[in-house]
C-alpha positions in Angstrom: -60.3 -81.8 -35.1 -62.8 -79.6 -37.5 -62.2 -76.2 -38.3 -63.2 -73.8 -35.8 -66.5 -72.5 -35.3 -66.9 -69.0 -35.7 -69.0 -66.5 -33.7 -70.3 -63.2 -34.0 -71.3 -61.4 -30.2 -74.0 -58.7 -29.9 -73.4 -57.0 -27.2 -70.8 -57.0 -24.7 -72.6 -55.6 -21.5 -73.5 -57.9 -18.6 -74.6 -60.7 -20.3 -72.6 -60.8 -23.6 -69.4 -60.0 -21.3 -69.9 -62.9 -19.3 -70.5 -64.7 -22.4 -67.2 -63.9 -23.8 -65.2 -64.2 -20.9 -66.5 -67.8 -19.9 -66.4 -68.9 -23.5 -62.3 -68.0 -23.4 -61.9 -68.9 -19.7 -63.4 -72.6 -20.4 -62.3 -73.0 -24.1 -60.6 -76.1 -24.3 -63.5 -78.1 -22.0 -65.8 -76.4 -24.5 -64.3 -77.7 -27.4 -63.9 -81.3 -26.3 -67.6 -81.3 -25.6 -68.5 -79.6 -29.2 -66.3 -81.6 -31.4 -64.2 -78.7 -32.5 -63.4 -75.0 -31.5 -65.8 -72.2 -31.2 -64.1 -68.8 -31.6 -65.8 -65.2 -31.0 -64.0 -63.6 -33.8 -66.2 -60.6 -34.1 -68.1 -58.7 -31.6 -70.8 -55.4 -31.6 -71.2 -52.8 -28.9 -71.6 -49.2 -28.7 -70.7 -49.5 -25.3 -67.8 -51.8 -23.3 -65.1 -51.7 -20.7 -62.4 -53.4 -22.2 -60.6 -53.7 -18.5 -63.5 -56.4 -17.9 -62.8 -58.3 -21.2 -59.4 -59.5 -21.2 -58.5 -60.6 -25.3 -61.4 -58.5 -26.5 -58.4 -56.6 -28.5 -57.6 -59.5 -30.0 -60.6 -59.2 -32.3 -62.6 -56.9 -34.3 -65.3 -54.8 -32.1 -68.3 -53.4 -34.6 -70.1 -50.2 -33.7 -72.5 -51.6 -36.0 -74.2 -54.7 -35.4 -75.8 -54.8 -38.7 -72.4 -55.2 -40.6 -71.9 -58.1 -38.0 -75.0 -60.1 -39.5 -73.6 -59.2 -42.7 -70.0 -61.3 -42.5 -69.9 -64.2 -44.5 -67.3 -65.2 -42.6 -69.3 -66.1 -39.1 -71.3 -69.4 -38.3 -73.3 -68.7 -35.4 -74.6 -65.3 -33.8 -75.2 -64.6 -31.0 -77.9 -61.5 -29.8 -77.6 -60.4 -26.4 -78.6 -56.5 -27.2 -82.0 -57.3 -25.6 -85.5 -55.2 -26.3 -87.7 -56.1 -29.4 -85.9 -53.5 -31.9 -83.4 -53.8 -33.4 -83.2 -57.6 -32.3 -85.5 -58.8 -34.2 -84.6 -57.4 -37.4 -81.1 -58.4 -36.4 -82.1 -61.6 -35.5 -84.1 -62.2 -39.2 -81.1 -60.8 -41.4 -78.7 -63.2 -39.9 -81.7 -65.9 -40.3 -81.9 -64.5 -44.0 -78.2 -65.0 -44.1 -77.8 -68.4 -43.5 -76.4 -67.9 -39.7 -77.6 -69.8 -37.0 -78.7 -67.8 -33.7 -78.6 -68.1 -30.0 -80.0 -65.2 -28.1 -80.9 -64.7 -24.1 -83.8 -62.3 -25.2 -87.3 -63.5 -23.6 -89.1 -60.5 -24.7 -88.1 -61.0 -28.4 -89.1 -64.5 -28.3 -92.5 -64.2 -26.9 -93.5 -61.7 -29.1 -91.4 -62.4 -32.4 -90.6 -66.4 -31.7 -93.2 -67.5 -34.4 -92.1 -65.2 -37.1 -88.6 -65.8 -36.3 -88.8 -70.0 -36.1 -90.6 -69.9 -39.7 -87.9 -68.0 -40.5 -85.3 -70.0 -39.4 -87.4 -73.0 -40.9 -87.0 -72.0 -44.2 -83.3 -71.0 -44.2 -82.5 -74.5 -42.3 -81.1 -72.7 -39.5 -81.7 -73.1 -35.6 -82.7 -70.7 -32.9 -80.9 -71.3 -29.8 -82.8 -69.8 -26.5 -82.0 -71.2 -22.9 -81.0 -68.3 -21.6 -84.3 -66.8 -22.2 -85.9 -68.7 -19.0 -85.1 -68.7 -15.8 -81.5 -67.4 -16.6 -78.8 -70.4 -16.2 -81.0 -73.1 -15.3 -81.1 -75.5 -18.2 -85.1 -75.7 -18.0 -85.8 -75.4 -22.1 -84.1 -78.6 -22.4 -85.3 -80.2 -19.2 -88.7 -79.6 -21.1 -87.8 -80.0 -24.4 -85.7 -83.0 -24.2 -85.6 -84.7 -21.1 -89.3 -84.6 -20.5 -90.2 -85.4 -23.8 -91.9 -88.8 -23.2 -93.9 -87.2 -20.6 -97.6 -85.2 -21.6 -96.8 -82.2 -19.4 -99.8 -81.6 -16.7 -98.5 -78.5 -15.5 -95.4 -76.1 -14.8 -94.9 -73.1 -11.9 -92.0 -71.4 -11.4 -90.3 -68.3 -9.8 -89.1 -67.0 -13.0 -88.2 -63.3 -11.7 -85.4 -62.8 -9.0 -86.2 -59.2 -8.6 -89.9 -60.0 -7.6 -88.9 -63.1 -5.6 -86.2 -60.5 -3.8 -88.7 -58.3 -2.5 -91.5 -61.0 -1.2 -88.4 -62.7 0.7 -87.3 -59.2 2.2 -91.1 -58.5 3.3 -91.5 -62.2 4.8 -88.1 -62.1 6.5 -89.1 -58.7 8.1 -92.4 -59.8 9.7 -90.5 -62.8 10.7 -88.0 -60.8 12.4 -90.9 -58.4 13.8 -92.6 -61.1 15.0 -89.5 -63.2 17.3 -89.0 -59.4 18.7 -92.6 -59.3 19.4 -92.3 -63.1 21.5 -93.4 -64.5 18.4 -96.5 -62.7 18.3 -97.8 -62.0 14.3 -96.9 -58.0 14.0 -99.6 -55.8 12.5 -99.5 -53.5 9.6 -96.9 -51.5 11.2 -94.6 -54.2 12.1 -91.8 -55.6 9.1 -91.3 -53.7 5.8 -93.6 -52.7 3.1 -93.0 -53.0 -0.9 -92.1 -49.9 -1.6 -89.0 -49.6 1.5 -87.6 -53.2 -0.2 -88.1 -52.4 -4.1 -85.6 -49.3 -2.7 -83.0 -51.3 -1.2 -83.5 -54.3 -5.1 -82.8 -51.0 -6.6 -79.6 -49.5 -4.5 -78.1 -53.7 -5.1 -78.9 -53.2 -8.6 -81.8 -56.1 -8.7 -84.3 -54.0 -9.7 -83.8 -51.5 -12.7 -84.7 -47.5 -12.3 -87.4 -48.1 -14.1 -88.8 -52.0 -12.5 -92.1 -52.1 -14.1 -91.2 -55.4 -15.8 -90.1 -57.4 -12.8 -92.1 -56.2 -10.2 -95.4 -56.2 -12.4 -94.9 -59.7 -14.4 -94.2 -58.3 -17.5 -90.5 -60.4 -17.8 -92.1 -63.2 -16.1 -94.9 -63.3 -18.6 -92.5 -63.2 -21.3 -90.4 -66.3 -19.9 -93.9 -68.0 -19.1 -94.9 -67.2 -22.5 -91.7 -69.9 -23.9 -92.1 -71.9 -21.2 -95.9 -72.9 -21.6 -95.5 -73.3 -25.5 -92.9 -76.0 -25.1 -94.7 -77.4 -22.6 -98.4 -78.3 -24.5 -96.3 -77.7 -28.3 -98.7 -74.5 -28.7 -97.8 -71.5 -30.8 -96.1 -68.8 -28.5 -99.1 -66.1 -27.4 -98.0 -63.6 -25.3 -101.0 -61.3 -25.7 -102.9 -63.7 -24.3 -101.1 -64.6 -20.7 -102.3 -63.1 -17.7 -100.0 -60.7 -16.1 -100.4 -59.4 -12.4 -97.5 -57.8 -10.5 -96.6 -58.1 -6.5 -97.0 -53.6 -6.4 -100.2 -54.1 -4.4 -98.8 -56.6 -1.5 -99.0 -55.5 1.9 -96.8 -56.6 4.6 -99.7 -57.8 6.7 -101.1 -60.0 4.0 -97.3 -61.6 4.2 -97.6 -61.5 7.3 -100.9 -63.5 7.8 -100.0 -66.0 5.1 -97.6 -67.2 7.6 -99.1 -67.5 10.2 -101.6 -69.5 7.9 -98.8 -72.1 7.1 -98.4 -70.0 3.7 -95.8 -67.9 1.6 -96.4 -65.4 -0.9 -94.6 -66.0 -4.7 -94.6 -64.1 -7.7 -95.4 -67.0 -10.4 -96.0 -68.2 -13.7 -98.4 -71.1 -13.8 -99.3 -72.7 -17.3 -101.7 -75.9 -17.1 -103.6 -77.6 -19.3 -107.2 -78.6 -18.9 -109.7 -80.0 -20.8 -110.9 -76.4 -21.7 -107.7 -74.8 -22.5 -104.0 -73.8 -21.6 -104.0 -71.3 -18.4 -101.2 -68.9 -18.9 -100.8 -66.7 -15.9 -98.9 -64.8 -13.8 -99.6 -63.5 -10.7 -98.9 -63.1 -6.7 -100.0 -67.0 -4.9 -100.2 -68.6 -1.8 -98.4 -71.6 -1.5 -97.9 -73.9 1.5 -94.8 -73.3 3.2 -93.9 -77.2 3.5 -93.1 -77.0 -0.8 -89.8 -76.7 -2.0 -90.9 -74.1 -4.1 -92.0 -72.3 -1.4 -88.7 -72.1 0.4 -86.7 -70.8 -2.6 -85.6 -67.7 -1.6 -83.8 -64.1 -2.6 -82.9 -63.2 -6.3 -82.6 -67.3 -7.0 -85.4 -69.2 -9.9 -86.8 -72.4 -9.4 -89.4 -74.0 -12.0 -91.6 -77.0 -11.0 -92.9 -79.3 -13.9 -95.3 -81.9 -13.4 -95.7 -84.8 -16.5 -97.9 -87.6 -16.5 -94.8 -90.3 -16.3 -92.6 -88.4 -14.2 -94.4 -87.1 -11.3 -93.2 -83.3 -10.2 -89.5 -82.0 -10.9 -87.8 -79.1 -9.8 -85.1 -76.8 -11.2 -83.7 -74.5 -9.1 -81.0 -71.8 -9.6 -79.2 -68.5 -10.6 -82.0 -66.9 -13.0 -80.0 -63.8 -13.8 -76.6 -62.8 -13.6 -73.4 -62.6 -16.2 -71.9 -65.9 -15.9 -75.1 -68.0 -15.0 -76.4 -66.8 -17.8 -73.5 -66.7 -20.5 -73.3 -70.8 -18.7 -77.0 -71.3 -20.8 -76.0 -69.2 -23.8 -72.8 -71.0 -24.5 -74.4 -74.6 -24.0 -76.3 -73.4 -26.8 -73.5 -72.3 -29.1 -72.1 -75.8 -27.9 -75.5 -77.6 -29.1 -75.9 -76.1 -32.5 -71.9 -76.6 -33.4 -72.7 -80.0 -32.4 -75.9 -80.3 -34.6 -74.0 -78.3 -38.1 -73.7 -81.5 -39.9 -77.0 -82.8 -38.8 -80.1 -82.7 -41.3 -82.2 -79.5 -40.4 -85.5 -81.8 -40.2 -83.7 -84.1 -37.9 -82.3 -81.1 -35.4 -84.8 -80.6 -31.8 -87.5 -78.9 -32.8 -87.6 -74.7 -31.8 -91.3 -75.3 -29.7 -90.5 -79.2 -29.0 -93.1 -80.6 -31.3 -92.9 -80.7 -34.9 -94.1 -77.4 -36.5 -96.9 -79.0 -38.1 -97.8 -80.8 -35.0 -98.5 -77.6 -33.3 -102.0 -77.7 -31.5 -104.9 -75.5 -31.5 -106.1 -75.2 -28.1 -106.9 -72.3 -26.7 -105.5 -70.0 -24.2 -107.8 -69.8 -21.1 -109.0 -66.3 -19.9 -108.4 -65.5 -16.6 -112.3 -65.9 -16.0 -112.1 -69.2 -16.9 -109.4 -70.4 -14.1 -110.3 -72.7 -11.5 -108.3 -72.1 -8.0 -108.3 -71.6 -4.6 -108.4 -67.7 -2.8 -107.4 -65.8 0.0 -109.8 -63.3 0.9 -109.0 -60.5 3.2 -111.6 -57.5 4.4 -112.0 -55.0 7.0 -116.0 -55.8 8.1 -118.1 -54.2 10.6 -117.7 -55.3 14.0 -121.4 -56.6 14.7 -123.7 -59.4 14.8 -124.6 -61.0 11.1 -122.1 -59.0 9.3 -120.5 -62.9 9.1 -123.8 -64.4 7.7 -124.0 -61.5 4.8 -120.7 -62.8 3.7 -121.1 -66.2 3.9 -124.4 -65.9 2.0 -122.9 -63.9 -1.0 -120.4 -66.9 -1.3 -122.3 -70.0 -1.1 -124.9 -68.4 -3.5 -121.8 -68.3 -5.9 -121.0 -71.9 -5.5 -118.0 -70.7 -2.8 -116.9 -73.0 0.0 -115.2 -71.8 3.0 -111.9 -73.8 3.7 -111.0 -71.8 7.1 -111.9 -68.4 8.6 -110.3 -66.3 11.1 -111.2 -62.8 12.4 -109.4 -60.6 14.7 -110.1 -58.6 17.5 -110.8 -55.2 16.4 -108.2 -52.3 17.8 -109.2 -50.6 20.8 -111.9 -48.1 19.3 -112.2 -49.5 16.0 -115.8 -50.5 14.6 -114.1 -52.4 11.7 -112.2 -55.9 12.2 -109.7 -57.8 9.6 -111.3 -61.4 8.4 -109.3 -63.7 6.9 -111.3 -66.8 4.8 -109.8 -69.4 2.5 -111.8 -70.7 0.0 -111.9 -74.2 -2.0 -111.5 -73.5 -5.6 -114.0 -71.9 -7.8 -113.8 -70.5 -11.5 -112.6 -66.7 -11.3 -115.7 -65.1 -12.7 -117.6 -66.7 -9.7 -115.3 -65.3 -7.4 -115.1 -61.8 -9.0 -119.0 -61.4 -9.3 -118.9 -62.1 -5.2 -116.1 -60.3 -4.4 -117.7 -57.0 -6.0 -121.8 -57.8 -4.3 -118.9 -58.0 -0.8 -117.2 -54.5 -1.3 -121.0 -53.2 -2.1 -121.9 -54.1 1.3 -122.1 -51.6 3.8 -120.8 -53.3 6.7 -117.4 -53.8 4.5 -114.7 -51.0 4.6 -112.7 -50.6 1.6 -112.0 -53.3 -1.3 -111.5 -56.9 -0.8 -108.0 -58.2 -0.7 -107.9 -61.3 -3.0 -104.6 -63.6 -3.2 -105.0 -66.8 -5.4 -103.8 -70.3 -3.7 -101.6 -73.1 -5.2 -101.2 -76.2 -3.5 -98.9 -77.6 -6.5 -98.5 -81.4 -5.0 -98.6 -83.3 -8.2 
């Protein structure tokens, strides 16, 4: 066998720990896959409990993870520090130094990625970044590799477990409310509302102190960010995705999407059209009958559409120390395997060759075509209905279904519920704001986009 690989760890906290402890646990399977041993033989961290690392003292631990890019010594490193700085100028030295790199950091790769693949172009040197999507499910491949005979129509996933955590917590209360109530759909005080289940992500340690980034797309629009590039072979463009968090759903619009035959998700939809790449992320209806739809708790799924293929699915852990070291090491595995192999031979960082990179441009969120859900308090009275229905036809909006309830005993306003065909977004907005100007309308305009993601 070949002389032993040998790595250098950044970080040795959740991730990088399971890292190193699967990497010593599975060693021998790992090195009859990869041809030849792979060793961590240096590590960086500030910050470890060596209790949870058993044979970390059998190698060197850096306080400085700068003299770590710096050994001549290591083949491959591996950045699990997270954030933009200092990884990416950690990231480019070891690129500068020759070293090949495998990192889990989504946020440094949808902002930094086209620097850093340049950089690695150069040198001859690969970036390695499954872990960077949907956590240990091997979906960068999936696209990369075993979809590459396909043209990709379309991908949607649940690419946040924190955000898909909370939505199942809400839909699993109303549920709950609703067989208490003899199966009767609960109102706004029925089931739980954000803010009670973000507590309890928060207490299991799903959602950080501070969960803007799950809860209001940002990490999904990072992961969305990768995953739409390698789908449609377009520069990475992260300014450019449309991010909307799940802060603003309310347990009775949860509640109504199933009784609709809906469920709410948090996802990150990237399509192409003939006008552009759509690049969003956002709360969506989908029907409940999907698979996608029933994926549940702090678990991922992606669905990808190609031409050949039809729809696929790829569902598990997205976070997590050793679902995620599993990704991280199949990438130490894949670049040990590809050492020896010509750099202009190796899989290409974006799946198409760099100079096959395409132009097409990122659709504004004006410019998407879908489906809505529309909910409104209106005035309980005769042609409040017809105001409506005007202001939407004259924008080109059909009516798919409609329901409105009875209003509360001594209310003069009444929920109405409409779904809509699809429309281009700056239809919808331009009627949605002559709606709210109305005054038989209380209050804004609930608005919920639709999927019906069928192929």
């Amino acid at each position: 066998m070949l002389n032993p690989v040998k790595v250098g760890l950044m970080g040795l906290g959740t991730v990088g720990g399971g890292t190193f402890r699967v990497l010593n646990k599975n060693a021998r399977e790992i090195a009859r896959r990869a041809g030849r041993e792979i060793q961590i033989t240096q590590a960086a961290a500030r910050d470890y409990d060596p209790e949870q690392l058993p044979g970390i003292d059998r190698i060197e631990v850096l306080d400085d993870a700068f003299a770590l890019v710096e050994n001549p010594e290591l083949d491959i490193v591996i950045e699990l520090i997270g954030g933009y700085s200092p990884a990416r100028e950690l990231v480019l030295r070891a690129i500068e130094n020759g070293k090949h790199v495998v990192t889990a950091n989504k946020a440094l790769i949808a902002l930094h990625g086209n620097e850093i693949f340049a950089a690695a172009q150069d040198k001859g040197v690969t970036v390695a970044f499954e872990a960077g999507v949907a956590g240990g499910i091997p979906i960068i491949k999936a696209v990369r590799e075993g979809l590459a005979a396909n043209q990709i129509e379309w991908a949607a996933g649940i690419i946040n477990g924190t955000g898909n955590f909370i939505l199942t917590e809400m839909r699993d209360a109303v549920q709950g409310c609703a067989s208490a109530a003899g199966g009767r759909t609960p109102g706004a005080a029925g089931g739980r509302d954000f803010e009670d289940v973000l507590a309890e992500a928060q207490a299991l340690g799903y959602a950080e102190a501070d969960p803007t980034f799950d809860v209001e797309g940002i990490d999904a629009a990072h992961k969305l960010t990768i995953l739409g590039a390698i789908a449609f072979g377009i520069p990475l463009q992260f300014d450019k995705t449309y991010t909307e968090g799940i802060s603003r759903i309310e347990q009775q619009d949860v509640a109504l999407a199933g009784k609709l035959g809906y469920r709410i998700k948090h996802l990150g939809i990237t399509r192409k059209t003939d006008r552009g790449i759509e690049m969003r992320v956002h709360p969506t209806l989908i029907p409940e009958r999907r698979l996608i739809a029933n994926v549940d708790g702090v678990m991922n799924a992606v669905l990808v559409k190609g031409d050949a293929v039809g729809p696929t699915l790829y569902y598990g852990a997205g976070a997590g120390a050793e679902p995620t070291a599993s990704a991280v090491i199949a990438d130490v595995v894949d670049v040990v395997r590809a050492l020896t192999t010509d750099p202009e031979n190796r899989v290409p960082h974006l799946a198409f060759q760099p100079d096959e990179l395409s132009d097409l441009p990122i659709l504004p969120m004006d410019e998407v075509v879908t489906a809505y859900y529309l909910r409104m308090q209106a005035e309980d009275k005769p042609g409040v209905l017809a105001r409506i229905s005007t202001i939407l036809g004259d924008a080109g909006i059909s009516i798919e279904a409609m329901e409105q309830h009875e209003p509360a005993e001594g209310a003069t306003h009444v929920p109405l519920i409409m779904l809509t065909h699809s429309v281009r977004e700056k239809h919808m907005n331009a009627a949605i704001e002559k709606i709210q100007a109305l005054d038989c309308i209380n209050g804004r305009v609930t608005r919920i986009r639709m999927e019906q993601l069928d192929g």
